[in-house]
C-alpha positions as CSV (number, residue, x, y, z in Angstrom):
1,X,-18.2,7.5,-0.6
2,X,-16.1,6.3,2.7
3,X,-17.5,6.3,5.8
4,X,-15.5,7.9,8.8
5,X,-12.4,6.2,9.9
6,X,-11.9,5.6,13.9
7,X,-10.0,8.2,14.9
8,X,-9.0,5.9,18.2
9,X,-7.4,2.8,18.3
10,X,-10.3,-0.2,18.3
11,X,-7.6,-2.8,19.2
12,X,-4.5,-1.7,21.2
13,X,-1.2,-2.7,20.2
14,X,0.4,-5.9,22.2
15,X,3.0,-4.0,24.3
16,X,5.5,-6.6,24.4
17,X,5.5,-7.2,20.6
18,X,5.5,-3.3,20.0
19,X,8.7,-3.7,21.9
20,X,10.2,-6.2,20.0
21,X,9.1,-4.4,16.7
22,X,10.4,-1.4,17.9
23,X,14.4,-3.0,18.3
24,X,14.1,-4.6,15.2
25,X,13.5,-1.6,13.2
26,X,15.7,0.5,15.0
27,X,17.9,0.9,11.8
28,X,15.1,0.7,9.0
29,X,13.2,4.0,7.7
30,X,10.1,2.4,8.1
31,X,8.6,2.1,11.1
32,X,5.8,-0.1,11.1
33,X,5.2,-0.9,15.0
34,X,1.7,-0.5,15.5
35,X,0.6,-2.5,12.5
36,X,2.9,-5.2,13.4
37,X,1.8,-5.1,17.5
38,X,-1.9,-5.0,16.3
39,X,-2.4,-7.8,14.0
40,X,-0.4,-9.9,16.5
41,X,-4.0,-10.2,18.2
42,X,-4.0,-12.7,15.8
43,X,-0.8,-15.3,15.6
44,X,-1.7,-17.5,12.8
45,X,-3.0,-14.7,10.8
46,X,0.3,-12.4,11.8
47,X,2.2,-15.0,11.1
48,X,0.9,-15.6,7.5
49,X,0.3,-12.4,6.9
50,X,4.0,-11.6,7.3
51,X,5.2,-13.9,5.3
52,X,2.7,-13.0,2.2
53,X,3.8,-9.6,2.6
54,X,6.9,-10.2,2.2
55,X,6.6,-12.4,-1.2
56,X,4.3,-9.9,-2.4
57,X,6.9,-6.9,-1.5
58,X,10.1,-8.2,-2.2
59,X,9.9,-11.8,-4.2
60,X,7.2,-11.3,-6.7
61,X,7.8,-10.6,-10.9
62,X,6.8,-6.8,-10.8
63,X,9.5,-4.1,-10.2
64,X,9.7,-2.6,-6.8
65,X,8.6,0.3,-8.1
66,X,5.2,-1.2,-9.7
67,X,4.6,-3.1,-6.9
68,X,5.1,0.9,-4.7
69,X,2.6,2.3,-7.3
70,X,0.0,-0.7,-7.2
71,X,0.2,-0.3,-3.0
72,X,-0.2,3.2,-2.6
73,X,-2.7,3.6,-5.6
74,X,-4.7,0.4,-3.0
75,X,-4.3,2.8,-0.1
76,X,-5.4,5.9,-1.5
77,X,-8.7,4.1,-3.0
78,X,-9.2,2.5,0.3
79,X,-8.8,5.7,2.3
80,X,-6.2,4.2,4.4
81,X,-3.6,6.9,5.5
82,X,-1.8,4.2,7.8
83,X,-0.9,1.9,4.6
84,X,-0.1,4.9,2.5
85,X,1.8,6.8,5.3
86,X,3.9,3.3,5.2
87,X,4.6,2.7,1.6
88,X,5.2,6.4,0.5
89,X,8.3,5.9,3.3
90,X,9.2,2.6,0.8
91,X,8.6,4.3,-2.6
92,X,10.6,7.3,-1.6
93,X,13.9,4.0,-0.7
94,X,12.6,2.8,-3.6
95,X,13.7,6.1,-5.7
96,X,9.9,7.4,-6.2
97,X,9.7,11.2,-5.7
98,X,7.2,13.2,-3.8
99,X,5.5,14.6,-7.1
100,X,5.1,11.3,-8.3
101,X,3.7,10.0,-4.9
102,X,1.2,12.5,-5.2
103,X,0.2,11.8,-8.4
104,X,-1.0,8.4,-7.6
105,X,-3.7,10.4,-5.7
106,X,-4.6,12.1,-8.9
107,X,-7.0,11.0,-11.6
108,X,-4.6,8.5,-14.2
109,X,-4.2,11.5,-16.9
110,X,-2.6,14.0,-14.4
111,X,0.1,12.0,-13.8
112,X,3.2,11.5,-16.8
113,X,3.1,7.9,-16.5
114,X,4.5,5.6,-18.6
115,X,2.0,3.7,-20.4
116,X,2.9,0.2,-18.4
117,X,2.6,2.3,-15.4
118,X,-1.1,4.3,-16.4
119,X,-2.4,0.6,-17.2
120,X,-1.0,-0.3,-13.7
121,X,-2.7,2.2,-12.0
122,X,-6.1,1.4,-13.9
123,X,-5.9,-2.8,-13.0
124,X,-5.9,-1.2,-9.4
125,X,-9.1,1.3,-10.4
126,X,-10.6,-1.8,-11.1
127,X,-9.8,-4.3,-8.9
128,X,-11.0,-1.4,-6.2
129,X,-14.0,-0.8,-7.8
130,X,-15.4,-4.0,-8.9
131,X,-13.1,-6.8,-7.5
132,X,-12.6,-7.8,-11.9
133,X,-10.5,-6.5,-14.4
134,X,-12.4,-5.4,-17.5
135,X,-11.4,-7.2,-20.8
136,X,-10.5,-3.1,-22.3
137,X,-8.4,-3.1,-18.8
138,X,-6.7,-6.8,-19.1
139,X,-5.8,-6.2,-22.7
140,X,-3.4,-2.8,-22.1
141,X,-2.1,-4.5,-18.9
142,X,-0.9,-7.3,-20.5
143,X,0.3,-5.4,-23.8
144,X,3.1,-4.1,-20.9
145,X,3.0,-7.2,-18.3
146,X,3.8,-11.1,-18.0
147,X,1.3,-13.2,-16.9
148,X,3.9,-13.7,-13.6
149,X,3.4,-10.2,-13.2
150,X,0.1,-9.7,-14.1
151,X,-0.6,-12.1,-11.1
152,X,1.5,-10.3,-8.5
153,X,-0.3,-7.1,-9.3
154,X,-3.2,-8.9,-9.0
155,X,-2.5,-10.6,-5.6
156,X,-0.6,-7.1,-4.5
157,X,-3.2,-5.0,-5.3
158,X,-6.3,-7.2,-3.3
159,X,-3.4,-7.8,-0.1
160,X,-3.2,-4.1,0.1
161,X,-7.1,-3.6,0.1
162,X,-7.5,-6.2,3.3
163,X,-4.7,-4.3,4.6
164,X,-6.4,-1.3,4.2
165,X,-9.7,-2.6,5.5
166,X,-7.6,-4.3,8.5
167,X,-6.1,-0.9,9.6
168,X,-8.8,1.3,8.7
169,X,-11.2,-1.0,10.8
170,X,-9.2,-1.3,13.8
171,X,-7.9,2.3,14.0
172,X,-4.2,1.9,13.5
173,X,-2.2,4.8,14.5
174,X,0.4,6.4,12.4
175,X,3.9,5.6,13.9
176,X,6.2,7.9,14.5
177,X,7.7,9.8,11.5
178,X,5.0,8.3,9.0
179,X,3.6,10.4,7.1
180,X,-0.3,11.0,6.2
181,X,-1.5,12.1,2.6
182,X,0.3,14.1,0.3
183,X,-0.5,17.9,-0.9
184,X,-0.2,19.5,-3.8
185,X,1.6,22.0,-2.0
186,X,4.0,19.7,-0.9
187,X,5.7,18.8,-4.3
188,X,5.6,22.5,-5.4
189,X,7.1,24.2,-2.6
């Protein structure tokens, strides 16, 4: 059970460092202003947020596309359309497709996922529901992942769930051209 999201913003985003997001993403897809000019309430934590962020997207062991699956599985569990809105923007660069997006919203047998990618997506169950990895779990996840890996999913998966608390919390809004949950309608029509 989730309890209801703000449907305001509880901290505004920092004008001026909306701005300066704003310029430096002109030519990205993403736009992740209001995330960026709301945690700046913060500068040490903004600051090393960023930078974890960044090694856990874009310099860890797992594939891109793991590491797309693991996060929006995160944000689905967590009830956090901000975070999902954002990374269904990267899985889609990333080469994911709109039925598979949905999918992660699914129960694990809906989807046709490889079975690296259904043990993936169950480490993440986990993690979610009870903060461990079950030995049943741990034993298929690392039949299909390295240890390196198995510790950036790990660390990727519990990032995305402060994340998700963080921006669920404090209200973030959507940015423009983000989009908010999947339907099944949208990958059939």
């Amino acid at each position: 059970m989730h309890l209801p999201r703000p449907t305001t913003p509880r901290l505004e985003p920092i004008p001026k460092v909306a701005e300066r997001a704003r310029e430096a993403m002109e030519s990205s897809f993403a736009n992740a202003v209001n995330v960026i000019a709301t945690i700046a309430h913060s500068r040490p934590i903004s600051k090393a947020f960023g930078e974890y962020a960044m090694a856990i997207l874009y310099r860890g062991d797992l594939s891109r596309r793991d590491v797309e699956i693991a996060v929006l599985r995160m944000g689905w569990n967590c009830q956090s359309v901000y975070e999902f809105g954002q990374h269904t923007l990267i899985a889609q660069a990333e080469g994911m497709t709109d039925e598979e997006i949905y999918l992660v919203t699914r129960p694990i047998p809906e989807g046709n996922w490889t079975p690296a990618e259904a043990a993936l997506l169950q480490v993440v169950d986990d993690l979610y529901s009870d903060d461990c990895v079950p030995d049943a779990t741990w034993d298929e996840a690392v039949s299909h992942f390295s240890e390196a890996e198995m510790v950036h999913l790990i660390a990727a998966s519990g990032c995305y769930r402060m994340v998700s608390g963080l921006l669920n919390s404090t209200g973030v809004e959507r940015d423009e051209g983000v989009p908010g949950w999947p339907t099944a309608s949208s990958v059939s029509g």
